[in-house]
N, C-alpha and C positions, 0 to 999 in steps of 0.2 A: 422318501419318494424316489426309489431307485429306479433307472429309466426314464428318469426325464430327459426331453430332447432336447437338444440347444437349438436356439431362436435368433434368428437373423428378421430383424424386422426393419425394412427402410421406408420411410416416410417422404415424398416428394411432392411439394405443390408450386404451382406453378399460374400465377394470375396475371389477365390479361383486359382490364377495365373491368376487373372482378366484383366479387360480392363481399359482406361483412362474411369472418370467418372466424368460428370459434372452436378451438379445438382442446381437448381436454386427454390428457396420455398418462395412464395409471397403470404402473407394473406391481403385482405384488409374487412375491417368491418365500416357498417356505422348502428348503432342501433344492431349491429349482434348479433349472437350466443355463449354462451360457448365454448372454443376450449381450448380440448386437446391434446398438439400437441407428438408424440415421436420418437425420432431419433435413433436408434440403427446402426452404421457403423462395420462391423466386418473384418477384414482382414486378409488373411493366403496370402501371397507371395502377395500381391495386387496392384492395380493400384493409378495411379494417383490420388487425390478427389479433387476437385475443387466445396466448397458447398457455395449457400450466403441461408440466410435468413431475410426476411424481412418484420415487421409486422406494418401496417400503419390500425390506428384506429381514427375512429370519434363515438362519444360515445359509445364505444365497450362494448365489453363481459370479462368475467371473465378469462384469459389466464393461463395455467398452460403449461410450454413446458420445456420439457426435453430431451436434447441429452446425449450419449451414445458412446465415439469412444475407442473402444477394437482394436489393432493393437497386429500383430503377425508375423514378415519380412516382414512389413508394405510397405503403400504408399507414397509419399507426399503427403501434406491435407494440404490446404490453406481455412479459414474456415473464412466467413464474417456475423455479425449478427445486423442487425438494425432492433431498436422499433421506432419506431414514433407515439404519440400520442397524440390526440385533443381530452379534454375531455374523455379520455380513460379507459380502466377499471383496477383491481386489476391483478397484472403479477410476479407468482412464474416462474422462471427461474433458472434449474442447466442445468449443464456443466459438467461431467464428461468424462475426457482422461485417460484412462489406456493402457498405451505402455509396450511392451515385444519386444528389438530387433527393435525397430519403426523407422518411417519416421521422415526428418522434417517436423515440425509444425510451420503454420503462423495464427495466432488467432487474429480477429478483432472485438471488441463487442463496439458496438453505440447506447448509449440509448438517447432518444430526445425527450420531455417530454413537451408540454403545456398544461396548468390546469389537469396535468395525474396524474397518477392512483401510489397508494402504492407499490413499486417493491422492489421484497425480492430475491436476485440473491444469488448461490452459486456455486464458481469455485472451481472444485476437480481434480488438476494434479498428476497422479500416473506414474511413472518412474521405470522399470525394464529394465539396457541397452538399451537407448531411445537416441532418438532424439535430438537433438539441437531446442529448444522451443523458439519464438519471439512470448509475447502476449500484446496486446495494448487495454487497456479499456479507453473509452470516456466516460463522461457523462455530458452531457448539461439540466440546469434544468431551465423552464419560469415558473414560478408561480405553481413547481412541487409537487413531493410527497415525501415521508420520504421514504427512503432509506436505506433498509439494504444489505452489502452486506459481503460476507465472501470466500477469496482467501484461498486455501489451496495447498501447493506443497509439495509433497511427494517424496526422490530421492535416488533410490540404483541406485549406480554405473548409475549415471545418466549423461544428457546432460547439455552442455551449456545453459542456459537460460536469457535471456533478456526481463524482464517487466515492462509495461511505467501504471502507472496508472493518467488519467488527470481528476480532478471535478470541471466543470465549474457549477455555480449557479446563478441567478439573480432572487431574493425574489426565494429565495429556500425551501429546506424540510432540517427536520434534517435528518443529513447521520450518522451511526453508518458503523465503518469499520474496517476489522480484517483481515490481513493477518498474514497466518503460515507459514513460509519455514522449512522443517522438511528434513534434509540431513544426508543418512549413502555414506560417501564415493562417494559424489555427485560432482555438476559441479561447476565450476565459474557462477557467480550469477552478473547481474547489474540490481538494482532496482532502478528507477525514479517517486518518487509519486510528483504531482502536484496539489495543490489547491488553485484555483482562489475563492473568492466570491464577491458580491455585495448585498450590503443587503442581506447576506446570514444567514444557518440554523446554528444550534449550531450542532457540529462535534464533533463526540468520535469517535479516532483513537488507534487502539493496532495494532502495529508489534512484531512479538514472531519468533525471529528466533535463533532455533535449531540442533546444529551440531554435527554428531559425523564423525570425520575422513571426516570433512565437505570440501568444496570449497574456496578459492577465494573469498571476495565479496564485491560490491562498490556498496554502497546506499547513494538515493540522496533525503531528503525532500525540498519544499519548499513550503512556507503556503505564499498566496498575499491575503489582506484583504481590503476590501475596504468598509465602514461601517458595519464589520461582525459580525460573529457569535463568541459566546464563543468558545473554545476550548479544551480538552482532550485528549493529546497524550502520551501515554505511551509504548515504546519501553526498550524490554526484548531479550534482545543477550546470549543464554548461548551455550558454544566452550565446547566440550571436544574433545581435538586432534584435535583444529579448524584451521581454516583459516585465512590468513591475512584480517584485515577487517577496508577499506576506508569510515567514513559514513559521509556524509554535512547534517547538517538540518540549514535552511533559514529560519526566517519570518520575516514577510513583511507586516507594517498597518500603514493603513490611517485612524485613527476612530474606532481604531480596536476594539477586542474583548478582553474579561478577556483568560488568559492563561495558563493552569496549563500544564508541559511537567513532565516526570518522564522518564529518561533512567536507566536503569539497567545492566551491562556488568558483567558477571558470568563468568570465566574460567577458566579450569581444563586441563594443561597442553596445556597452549592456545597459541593465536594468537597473534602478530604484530598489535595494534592499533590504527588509526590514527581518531579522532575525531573533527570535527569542526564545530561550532554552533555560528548563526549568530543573532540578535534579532534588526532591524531597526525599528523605531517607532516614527510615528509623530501623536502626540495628542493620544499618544497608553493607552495600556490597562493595567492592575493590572499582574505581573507575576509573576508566581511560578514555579523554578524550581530544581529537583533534581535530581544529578547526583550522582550515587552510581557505582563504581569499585571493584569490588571481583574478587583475581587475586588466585590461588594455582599454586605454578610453571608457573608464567604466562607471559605475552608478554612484548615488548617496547611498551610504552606508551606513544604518544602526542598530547595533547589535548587543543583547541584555544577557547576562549569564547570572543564574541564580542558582545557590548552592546549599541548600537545607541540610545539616543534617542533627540527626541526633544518635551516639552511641554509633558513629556511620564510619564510613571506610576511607581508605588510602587513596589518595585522588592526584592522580596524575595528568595536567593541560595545558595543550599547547594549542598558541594561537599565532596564525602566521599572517601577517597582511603585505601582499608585494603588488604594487600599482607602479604601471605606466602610463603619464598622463591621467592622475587616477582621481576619486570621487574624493568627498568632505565624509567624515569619517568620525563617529560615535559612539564608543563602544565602555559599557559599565557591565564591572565584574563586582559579585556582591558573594561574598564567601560566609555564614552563621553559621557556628559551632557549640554543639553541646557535648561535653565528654569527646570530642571531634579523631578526629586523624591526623597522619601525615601528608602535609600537600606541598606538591612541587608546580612550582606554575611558571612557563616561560613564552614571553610575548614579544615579539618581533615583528616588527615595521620596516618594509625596505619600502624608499620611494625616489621613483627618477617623474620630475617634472611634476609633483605630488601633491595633497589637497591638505585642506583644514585639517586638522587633529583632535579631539577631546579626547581622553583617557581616565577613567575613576576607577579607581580598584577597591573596598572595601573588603576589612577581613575581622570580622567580628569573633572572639574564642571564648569559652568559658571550661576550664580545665581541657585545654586546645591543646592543640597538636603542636609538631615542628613544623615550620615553613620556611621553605626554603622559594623563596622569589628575587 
């Protein structure tokens, strides 16, 4: 379809003790045009929104779309967004919500991807006395693109929130992915990240979450690998006057990938700890991981390390605990070994003016490995 013209489409509403509003925006492109797409929602006392979007392409165009929802004694806004794409083209996507006073929010973003296009997405939640936030990102990839994506959540005196992140891949793209939760005096938080792969990309993951006079919060990883990708995850918790805080991280291979995790827990007149990390592995991969604890005036601590493997890999871990003035402290290391590996494990305690201790290491072998502890 040569000669097609590129498409500047902006969208702008603007309600003022408005009406129920339902808005429905369906692009489809076959060889198409350029499209820029922009959504600006503004609300003073407003209705209802009820918005989907949804862009289905066959060798498409270059997409850049951006939405915009400014609420002000807002609406409800249930808000749905599916790509589909066949052979499709390159797709910058943000997302910006800025609440004052706002509605609930129900956020559904679906990306679905064969032989598609590089997509660089970035979520921006801004919370001033806001809403109660439910947001669920999918992402399904067939022989996809490299994927950047970057969540940001911003919360004064903010709402409850609930976010499911799932990334399904089958011969995937690398995914690079950042989420910030950045809370002054903010809500209760449960985050659930999932990743599935097959034959999947290599994956760098950073979590940075941030509190002052924070929330509540239960975070849930878990990684399923199924001849995968390397892996990169590194999660940074720093509390000041924080929150109690539940986190599980799971993985989970079959063929897996090499695994480097680094957590980092910093707190400053902190939280209640509860940590548990789970590592199953059949015919797994090479791992590394460090866990480091920095407590000032800081919380109860306990923390579970569980170590499956079978026919699994060379496993390198360090645990570092340094408290000032610091918390009661329980932490059980459980190593099971089939045909196992080399493990090197070194654990360190420093403490000035310091709490209770319990300590259990178990290290189960059967035709086991060296260890060196």
């Amino acid at each position: 379809m040569a000669g097609c013209p590129s498409v500047s489409v902006p969208h702008t509403y603007n309600y003022l003790e408005g009406p129920s509003v339902s808005v429905p925006h369906t692009y489809n492109y076959l060889e198409g045009p350029s499209v820029s797409v922009t959504h600006t929602y503004n609300y003073l006392e407003g209705p209802s929104v009820s918005v989907t979007h949804t862009y289905n392409y066959l060798e498409g165009p270059s997409v850049s779309v951006t939405h915009t929802y400014n609420y002000l004694e807002g609406p409800s806004v249930s808000v749905t967004h599916t790509y589909n794409y066949l052979e499709g083209p390159s797709v910058s996507v943000t997302h910006t919500y800025n609440y004052l006073e706002g509605p609930p929010v129900s956020v559904t973003h679906t990306y679905n991807y064969l032989e598609g296009p590089p997509v660089s997405v970035t979520h921006t939640y801004n919370y001033l006395e806001g809403p109660p936030v439910s947001v669920t990102h999918t992402y399904n990839y067939l022989e996809g693109p490299p994927v950047s994506v970057t969540h940001t959540y911003n919360y004064l005196e903010g709402p409850p929130v609930s976010v499911t992140h799932t990334y399904n891949y089958l011969e995937g793209p690398p995914v690079s992915v950042t989420h910030t939760y950045n809370y002054l005096e903010g809500p209760p938080v449960s985050v659930t990240h999932t990743y599935n792969y097959l034959e999947g990309p290599p994956v760098s993951v950073t979590h940075t979450y941030n509190y002052l006079e924070g929330p509540p919060v239960s975070v849930t990883h878990t990684y399923n690998y199924l001849e995968g990708p390397p892996v990169s995850v590194t999660h940074t918790y720093n509390y000041l006057e924080g929150p109690s805080v539940s986190v599980t991280h799971t993985y989970n291979y079959l063929e897996g990938p090499s695994v480097s995790v680094t957590h980092t827990y910093n707190y400053l007149e902190g939280p209640s700890v509860s940590v548990t990390h789970t590592y199953n592995y059949l015919e797994g991969p090479s791992v590394s991981v460090t866990h480091t604890y920095n407590y000032l005036e800081g919380p109860s601590v306990s923390v579970t390390h569980t170590y499956n493997y079978l026919e699994g890999p060379s496993v390198s871990v360090t645990h570092t605990y340094n408290y000032l003035e610091g918390p009661s402290v329980s932490v059980t290391h459980t190593y099971n070994y089939l045909e196992g590996p080399s493990v090197s494990v070194t654990h360190t305690y420093n403490y000035l003016e310091g709490p209770s201790v319990s300590v259990t290491h178990t290290y189960n072998y059967l035709e086991g490995p060296s260890v060196d502890q």
